[in-house]
C-alpha positions in Angstrom: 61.3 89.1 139.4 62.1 86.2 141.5 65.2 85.5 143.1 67.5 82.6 141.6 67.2 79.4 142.1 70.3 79.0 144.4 68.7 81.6 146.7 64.5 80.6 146.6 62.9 79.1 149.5 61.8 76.4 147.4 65.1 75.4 146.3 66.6 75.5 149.8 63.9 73.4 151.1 64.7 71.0 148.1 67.9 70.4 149.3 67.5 70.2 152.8 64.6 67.1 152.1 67.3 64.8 151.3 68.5 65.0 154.9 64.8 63.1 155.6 64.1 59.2 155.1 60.7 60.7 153.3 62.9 62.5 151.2 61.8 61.2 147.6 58.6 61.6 148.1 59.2 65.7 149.6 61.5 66.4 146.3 59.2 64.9 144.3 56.7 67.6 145.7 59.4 70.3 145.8 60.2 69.9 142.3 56.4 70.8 141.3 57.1 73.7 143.8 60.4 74.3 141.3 58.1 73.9 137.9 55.8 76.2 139.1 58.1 79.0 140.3 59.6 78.6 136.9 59.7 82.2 134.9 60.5 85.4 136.0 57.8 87.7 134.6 54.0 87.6 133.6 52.6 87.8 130.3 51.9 91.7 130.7 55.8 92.2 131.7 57.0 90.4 129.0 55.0 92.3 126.6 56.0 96.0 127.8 58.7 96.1 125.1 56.6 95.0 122.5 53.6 97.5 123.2 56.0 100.0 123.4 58.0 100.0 120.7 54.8 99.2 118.4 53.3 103.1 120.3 56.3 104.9 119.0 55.9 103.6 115.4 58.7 101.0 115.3 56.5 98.5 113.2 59.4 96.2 112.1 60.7 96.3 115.8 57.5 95.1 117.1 57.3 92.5 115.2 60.9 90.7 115.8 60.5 91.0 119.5 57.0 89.2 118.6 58.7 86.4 117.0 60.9 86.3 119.2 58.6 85.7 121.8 57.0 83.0 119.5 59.6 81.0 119.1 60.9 81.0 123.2 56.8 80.6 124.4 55.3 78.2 122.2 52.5 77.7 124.4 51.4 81.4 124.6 51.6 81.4 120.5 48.0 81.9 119.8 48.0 85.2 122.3 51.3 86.2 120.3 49.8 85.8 116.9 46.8 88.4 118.3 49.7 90.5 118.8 51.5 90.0 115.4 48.3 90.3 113.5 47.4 93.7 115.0 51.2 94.8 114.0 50.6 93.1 110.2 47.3 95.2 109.9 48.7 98.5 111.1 51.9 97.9 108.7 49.4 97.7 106.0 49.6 93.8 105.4 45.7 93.3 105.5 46.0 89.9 103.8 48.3 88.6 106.4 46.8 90.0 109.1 43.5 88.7 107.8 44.7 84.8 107.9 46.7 85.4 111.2 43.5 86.1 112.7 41.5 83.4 111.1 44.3 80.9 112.6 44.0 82.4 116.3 39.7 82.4 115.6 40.3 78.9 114.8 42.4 77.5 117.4 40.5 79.6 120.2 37.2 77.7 118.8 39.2 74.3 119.3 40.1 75.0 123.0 36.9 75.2 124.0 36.5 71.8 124.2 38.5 71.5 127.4 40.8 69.2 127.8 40.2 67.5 131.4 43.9 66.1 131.6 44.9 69.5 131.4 42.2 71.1 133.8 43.6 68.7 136.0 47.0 69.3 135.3 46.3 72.8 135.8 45.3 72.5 139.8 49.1 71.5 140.4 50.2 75.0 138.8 48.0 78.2 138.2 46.0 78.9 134.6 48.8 79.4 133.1 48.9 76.5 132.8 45.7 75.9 130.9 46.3 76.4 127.1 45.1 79.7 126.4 41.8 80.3 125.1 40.7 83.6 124.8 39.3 86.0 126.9 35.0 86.2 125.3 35.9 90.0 124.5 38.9 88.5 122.5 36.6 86.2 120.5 34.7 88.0 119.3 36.6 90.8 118.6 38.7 88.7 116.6 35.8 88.9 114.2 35.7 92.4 113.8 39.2 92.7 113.2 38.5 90.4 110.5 36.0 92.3 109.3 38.1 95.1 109.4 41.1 93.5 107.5 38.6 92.1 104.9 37.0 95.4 104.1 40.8 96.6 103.4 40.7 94.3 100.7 37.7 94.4 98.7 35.3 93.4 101.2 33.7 90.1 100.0 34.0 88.1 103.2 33.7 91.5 105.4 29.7 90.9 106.3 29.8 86.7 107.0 32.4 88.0 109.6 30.1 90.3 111.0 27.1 87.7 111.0 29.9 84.9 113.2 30.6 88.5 115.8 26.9 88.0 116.9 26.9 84.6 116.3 29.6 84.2 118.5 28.9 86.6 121.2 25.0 84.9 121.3 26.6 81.2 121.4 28.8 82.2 124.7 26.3 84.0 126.9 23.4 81.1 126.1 26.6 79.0 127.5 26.6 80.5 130.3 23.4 80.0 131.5 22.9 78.3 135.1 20.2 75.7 135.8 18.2 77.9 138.0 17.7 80.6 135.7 20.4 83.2 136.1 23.6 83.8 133.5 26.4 85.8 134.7 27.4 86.4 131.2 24.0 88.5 130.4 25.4 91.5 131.0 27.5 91.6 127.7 27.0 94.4 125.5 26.2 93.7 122.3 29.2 94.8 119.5 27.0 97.8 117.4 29.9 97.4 115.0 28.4 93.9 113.2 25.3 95.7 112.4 26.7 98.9 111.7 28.8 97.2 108.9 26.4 95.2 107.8 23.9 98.0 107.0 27.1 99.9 105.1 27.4 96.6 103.5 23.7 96.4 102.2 23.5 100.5 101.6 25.6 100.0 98.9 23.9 98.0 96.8 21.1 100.1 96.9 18.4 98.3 96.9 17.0 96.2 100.5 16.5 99.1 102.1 14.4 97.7 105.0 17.5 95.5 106.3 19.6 98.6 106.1 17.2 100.1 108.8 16.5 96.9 110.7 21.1 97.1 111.1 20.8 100.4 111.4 18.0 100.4 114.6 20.2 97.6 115.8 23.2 100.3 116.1 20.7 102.6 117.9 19.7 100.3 120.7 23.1 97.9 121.0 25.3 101.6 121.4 22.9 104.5 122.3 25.7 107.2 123.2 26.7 106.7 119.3 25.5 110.2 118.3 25.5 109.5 114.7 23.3 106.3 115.0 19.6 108.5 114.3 20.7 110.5 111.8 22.1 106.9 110.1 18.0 105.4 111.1 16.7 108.3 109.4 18.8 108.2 106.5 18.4 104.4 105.8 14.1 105.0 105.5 14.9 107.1 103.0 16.1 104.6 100.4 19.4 106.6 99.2 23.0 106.0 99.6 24.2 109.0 98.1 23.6 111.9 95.7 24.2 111.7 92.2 28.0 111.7 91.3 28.9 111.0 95.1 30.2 108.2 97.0 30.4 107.4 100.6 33.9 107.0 102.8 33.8 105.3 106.0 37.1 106.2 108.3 37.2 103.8 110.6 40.1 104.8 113.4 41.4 102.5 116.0 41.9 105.0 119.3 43.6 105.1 122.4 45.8 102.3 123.8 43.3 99.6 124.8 42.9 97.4 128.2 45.6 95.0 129.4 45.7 92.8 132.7 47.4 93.1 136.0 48.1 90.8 138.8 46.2 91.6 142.1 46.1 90.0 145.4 42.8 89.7 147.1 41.0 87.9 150.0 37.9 85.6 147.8 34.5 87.0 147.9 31.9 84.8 149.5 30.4 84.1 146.2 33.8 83.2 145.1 33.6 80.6 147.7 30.7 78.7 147.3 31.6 78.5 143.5 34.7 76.8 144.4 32.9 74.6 147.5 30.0 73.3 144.5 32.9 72.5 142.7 34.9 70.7 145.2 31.6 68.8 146.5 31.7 67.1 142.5 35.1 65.7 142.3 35.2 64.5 145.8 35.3 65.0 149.6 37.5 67.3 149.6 36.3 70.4 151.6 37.4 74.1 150.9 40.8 75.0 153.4 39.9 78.5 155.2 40.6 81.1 153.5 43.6 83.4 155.3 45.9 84.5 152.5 45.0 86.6 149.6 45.0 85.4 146.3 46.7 86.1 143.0 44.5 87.1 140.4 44.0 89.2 137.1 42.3 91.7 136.6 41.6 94.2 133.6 42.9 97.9 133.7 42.1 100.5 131.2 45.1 102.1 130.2 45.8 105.9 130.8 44.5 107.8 127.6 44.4 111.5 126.6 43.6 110.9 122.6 39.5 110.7 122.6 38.4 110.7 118.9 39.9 111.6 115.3 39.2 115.0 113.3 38.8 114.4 109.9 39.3 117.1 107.2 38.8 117.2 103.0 40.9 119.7 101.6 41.6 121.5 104.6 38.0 121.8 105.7 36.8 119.9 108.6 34.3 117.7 108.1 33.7 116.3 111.0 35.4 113.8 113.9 35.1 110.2 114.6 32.3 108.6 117.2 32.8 105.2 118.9 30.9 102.6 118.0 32.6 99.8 120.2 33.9 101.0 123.3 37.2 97.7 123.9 38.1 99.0 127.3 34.6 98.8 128.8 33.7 95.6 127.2 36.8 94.0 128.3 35.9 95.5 132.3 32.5 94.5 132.3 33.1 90.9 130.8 36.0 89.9 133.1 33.9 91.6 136.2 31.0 89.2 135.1 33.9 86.0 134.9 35.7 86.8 137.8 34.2 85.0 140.8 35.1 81.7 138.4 38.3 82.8 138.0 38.9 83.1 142.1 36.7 80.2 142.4 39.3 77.5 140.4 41.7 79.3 143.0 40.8 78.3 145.5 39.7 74.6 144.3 43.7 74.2 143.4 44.4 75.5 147.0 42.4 72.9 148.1 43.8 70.3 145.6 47.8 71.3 146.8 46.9 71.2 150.1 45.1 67.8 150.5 48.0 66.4 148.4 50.4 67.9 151.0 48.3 65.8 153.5 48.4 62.6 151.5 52.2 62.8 150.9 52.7 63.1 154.7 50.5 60.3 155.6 52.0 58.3 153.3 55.3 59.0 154.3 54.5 58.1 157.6 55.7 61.5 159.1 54.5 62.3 162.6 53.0 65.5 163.0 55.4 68.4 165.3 58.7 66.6 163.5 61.0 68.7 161.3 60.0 66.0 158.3 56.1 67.3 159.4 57.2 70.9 159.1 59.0 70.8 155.7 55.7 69.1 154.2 54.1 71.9 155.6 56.5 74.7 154.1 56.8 72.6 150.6 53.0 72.9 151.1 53.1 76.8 151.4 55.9 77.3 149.1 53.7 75.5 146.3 50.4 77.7 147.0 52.4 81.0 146.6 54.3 79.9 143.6 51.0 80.8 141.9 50.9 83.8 139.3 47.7 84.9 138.1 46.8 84.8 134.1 47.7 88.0 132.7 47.6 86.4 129.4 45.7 89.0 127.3 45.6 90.6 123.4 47.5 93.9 124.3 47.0 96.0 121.3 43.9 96.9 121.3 42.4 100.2 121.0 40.2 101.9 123.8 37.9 102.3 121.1 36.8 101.3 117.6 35.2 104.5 116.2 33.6 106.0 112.8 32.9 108.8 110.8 30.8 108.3 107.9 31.5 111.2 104.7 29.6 111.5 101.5 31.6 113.3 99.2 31.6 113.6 95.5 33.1 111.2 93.6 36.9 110.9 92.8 39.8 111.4 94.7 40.3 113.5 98.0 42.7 114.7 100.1 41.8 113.6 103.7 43.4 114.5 106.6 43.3 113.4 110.2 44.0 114.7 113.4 43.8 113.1 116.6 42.0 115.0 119.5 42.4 115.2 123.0 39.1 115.1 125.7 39.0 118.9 125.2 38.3 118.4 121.6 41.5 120.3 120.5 44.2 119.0 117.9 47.1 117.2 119.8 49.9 115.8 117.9 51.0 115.0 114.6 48.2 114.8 111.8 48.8 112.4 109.1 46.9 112.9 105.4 46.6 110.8 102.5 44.8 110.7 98.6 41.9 108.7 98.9 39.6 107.8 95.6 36.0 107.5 96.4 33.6 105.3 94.1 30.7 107.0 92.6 28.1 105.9 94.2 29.8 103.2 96.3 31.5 102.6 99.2 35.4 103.8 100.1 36.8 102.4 104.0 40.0 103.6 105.8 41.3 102.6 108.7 44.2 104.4 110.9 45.6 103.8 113.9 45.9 106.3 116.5 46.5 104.6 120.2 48.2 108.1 121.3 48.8 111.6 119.5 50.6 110.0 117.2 49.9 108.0 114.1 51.1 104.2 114.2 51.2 102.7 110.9 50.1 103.8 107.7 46.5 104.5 106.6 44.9 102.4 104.6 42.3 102.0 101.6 39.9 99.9 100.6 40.6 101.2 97.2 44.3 100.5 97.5 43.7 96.3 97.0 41.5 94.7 94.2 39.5 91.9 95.9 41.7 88.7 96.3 
């Protein structure tokens, strides 16, 4: 945290410009210094409270320090209502959870069409002062959640979410692509968890069989280290869904605590530069300042994890544990990787941008360089550059993983029970169990939430919720 104001650099400097006849024109660039040292914490400090109390089950908790939150940073809300949403799911509020998401989807659509007053803004701060839009791994998971949250209650709108995930995900790496060929963004995995959905989706009906195995070969190539993914190939060329008088349950299980971001210092990498010296060469003659100091910048971590899939039992025999289907933590690492020399890039651009106005304000001041007026330009200057905080702005409860087990058992109801597992595959924690109804010959979801070895929430049922 940052010392007061009374004792910051910044400050004292402020103070000490009146002394100078260019003093207006020094405060006036102190006072952005001010502006931008405002705060005391980054996004991922001021959210420690929240993620932990929502890890030890504390639901109600979670969600007043959210609003909380809300109501002091009205300019974070859209990353907050991620947050709140993921806290109204686990509570068993699908329906709410469901339109908080379709708000944040919404708004993160409508900020990407930049704003260029803000950019521009922006190069006087850090990104944080850029309204924020999303991380890509945060778009389009957004969509699965909302698949997710759908299915919980009934399912109608469950698979046209699935078809805007891949949809979404094609429309920002086709974005990304550079007039000499090359995309930074092709490296993103595809999300097997559209497809997989969708070919649940269509398996029910029982009947268009051959899209069940085009989703279902989809699954195989999009997430090969899902071990279930043949046997579900094989299965759909059959043409069945289920024996007579049985019905299918999908548990779906949200596991592990998923990535957040952290603020790093590092010296720009040479690619890093030239992106920022292109973009300096557009707006102007400004040319790129050398680069001594290290740089503030975020990068993703994957959180420390010992829960690695979900046992599931029916009547006290096992039937089987959950596989992942959508691995968060590595998507959100690889993507951000891909991103990251932009992210440095713009950097070093607004290094550029507070150094030539440090320049200008001098000049125009008529201060003579060696004075004591020169040298408090020059350590405004400095005091403005490493005021800078990188963007730790992030959706920080995810999972590590999305995972599934899919069950055909005969229909009615069921006592199912699950366990969380550690890497070892042994039981770890507290199971949690639950009377589920399956359909004959239909389709039963659950969803449960286990970001450590203990349950977070309750577990909910598709059957619980007529369609609304």
């Amino acid at each position: 945290m940052r010392s007061s104001r009374r004792n910051n650099p910044s400050s004292l400097l402020l103070a000490a410009a009146t002394r100078f006849p260019c003093g207006r024109l020094l405060r006036a660039l102190l006072a952005l210094v001010v502006l931008a040292a405002s705060g005391c914490a980054t996004h991922t400090d001021r959210l420690i409270a929240v993620r932990n109390t929502f890890y030890s089950g504390d639901l109600d908790g979670a969600q007043r320090l959210l609003d909380a939150e809300i109501e002091r940073s009205r300019g974070d809300a859209n990353v907050l209502l991620l947050e709140k949403a993921s806290v109204q799911l686990a509570a068993g509020r699908a329906s709410e959870a469901e339109q908080s998401f379709r708000q944040v989807r919404d708004q993160f659509d409508h900020l990407e069409e930049k704003s260029l007053a803000e950019t521009s803004l922006s190069m006087f701060g850090d990104d944080q002062w850029l309204s924020y839009a999303g991380e890509d791994y945060e778009k389009v998971l957004i969509r699965a959640y909302l698949a997710l949250a759908n299915l919980m209650r009934g399912g109608d709108d469950a698979e046209a979410y699935c078809l805007q995930l891949v949809d979404k995900q094609a429309q920002i790496v086709a974005a990304a692509a550079q007039p000499d060929g090359t995309n930074p963004k092709a490296v993103y995995q595809q999300v097997a968890l559209a497809p997989y959905l969708r070919a649940a989706l269509r398996e029910e009906t029982h009947r268009d069989f051959d899209d069940v195995a085009r989703y279902r070969e989809m699954v195989v190539s999009w997430q090969p280290g899902f071990a279930p993914g043949t046997n579900d190939l094989m299965r759909s060329r059959t043409g069945r869904h289920s024996a007579p008088d049985h019905g299918v349950l999908y548990v779906f299980a949200l596991v592990g605590r998923g990535p957040f971001k952290d603020e790093v210092e590092e010296i720009p990498s040479t690619a890093a530069v030239m992106i920022a010296s292109a973009a300096l060469t557009l707006t102007g003659n400004k040319t790129l300042p050398p680069v001594v100091a290290p740089i503030k910048v975020p990068r993703v971590v994957a959180s420390p994890n010992r829960v690695s899939e979900v046992s599931v039992s029916v009547a006290g025999t096992p039937y089987g544990s959950t596989a992942t289907i959508t691995d968060v933590t590595q998507m959100a690492i690889t993507q951000c990787e891909a991103n990251h020399h932009q992210v440095v890039a713009r950097a070093l651009v607004r290094r550029a941008v507070k150094e030539a106005s440090v320049y200008a304000a001098k000049r125009s001041s008529g201060v003579s360089e060696g004075t004591w007026q020169a040298v408090a330009f020059e350590l405004a200057g400095l005091a403005w550059q490493f005021t800078e905080n990188a963007d730790t702005r992030c959706w920080g409860l995810l999972p590590d993983t999305i995972q599934v087990l899919r069950l055909e058992l005969p229909a009615g109801q069921h006592e199912i029970r699950f366990e969380p597992l550690d890497r070892n595959r042994r039981i770890m924690g507290s199971p949690v169990a639950r009377q589920i109804t399956v359909p004959n010959g239909r389709n039963a979801y659950v969803l449960v939430h286990f970001p450590g070895q203990e349950p977070v929430g309750q577990v909910l049922a598709s059957t619980d919720q007529q369609p609304q």
